[in-house]
Structure formats: C-alpha cells, structure tokens
C-alpha positions in Angstrom: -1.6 -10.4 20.9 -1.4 -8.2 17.6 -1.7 -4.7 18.1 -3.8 -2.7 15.3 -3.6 1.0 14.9 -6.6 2.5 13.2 -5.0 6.1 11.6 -4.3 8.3 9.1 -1.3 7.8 6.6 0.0 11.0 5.5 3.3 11.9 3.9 4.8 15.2 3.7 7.5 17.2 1.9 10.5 17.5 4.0 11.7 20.5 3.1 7.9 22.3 3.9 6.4 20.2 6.3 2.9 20.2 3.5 0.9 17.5 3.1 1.6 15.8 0.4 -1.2 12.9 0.2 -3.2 10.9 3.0 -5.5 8.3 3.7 -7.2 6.1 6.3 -5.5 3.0 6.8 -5.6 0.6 10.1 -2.0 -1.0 9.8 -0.2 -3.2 12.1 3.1 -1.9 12.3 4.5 0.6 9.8 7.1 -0.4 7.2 9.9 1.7 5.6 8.1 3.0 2.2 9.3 1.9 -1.1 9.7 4.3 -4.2 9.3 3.2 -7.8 12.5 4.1 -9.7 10.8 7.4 -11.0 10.3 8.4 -7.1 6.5 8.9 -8.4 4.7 5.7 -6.5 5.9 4.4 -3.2 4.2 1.5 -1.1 4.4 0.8 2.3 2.8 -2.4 3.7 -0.8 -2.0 2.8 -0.3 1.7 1.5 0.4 2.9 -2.3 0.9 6.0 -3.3 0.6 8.2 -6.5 2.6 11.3 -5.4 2.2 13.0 -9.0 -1.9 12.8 -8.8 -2.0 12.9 -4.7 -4.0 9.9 -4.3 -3.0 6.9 -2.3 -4.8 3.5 -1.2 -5.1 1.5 1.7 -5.0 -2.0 0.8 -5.6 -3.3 4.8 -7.9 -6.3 6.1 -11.3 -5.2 6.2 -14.1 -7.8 7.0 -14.6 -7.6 3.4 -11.1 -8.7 1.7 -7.8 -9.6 2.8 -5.2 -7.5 3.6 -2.3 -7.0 0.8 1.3 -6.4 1.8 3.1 -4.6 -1.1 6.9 -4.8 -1.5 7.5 -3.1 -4.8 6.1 -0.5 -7.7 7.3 0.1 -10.9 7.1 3.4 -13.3 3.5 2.5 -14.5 1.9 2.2 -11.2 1.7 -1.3 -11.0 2.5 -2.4 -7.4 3.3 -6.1 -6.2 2.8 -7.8 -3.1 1.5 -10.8 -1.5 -2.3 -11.4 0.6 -3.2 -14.5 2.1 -0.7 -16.4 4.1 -2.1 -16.9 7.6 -3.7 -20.3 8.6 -6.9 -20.0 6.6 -5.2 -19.3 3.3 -2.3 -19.9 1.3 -0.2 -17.1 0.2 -0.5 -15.4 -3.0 1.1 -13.6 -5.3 -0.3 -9.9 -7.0 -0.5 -6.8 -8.5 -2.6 -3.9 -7.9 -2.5 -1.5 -11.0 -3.2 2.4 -9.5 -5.1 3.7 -12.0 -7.4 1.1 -10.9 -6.6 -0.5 -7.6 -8.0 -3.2 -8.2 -6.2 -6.2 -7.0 -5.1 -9.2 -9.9 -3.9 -12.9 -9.0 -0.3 -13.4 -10.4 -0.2 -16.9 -12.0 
C-alpha cells in the first residue's frame, strides 16, 4: 500500500527560521533536496525551487499528468528527471525549464 501525504513544502533559512519559499505538493515520501552548483535552484522529488525569485513548483501526479521525479538542476534553471515508469508507461527522460515549467521530452 503506498502512502500519499497531501502538504505543504516549505523551506526555511536556518540561521532565522523564515520562510523562504512554499508550495502545495502531495509527495510520497520526501527526498534529500538537490542544489544546482550556484545554490540558487534545488529539486527534491517532484519539487523545484527558484530560491532567488521565491517560487517553487510541484511537479506531483495529478489526475491530469504524470508525476515527474527530478534528480538534478543546473545554473539556468533547467531541472532533469524522469516521469513514467510504472506498468502503464515506459520511463522517460526530461527537463522542466523554471522560467517556464513546462515539462520537455529528452530525445
């Protein structure tokens, strides 16, 4: 049985305690974040963050897409991970640029 949290992702300053940046986001389990060499962008699972502009998105299964699991961001934003995989689909390979988050199909 898979557990699914539904709950906010927030991540603070450690020095302060302030928020930093949040957003809705159901996610299974949560994974160690991941910071672009800059320390700028971090991903998490289905979470990226732009810790410069304070926005982050959830990129979770909805009823409407599958869910993305990103393993890495560079400088520019552009994070990489992998959707699909389970016994309905076969894995695949993207990128989700932040400036747009919209998700692109590596070749």
């Amino acid at each position: 049985m898979r557990t699914i949290i539904a709950a906010v992702v927030a991540v603070h300053d450690l020095k302060t305690g302030k928020l930093e940046v949040s957003t809705p986001c159901r996610v299974d389990e949560p994974e160690a974040p991941v910071l672009s060499p800059d320390s700028r962008y971090a991903v998490a699972g289905p979470l990226d963050f732009d810790l410069e502009r304070k926005k982050a998105y959830c990129f979770a299964e909805t009823e409407e897409r599958k869910g993305i699991r990103l393993l890495s961001v560079g400088d520019d934003g552009t994070a990489y991970g992998l959707t699909g995989g389970d016994r309905t689909t076969d894995l695949a390979y993207v990128t989700v640029p932040l400036d747009t988050g919209e998700t692109e199909a590596l070749p």
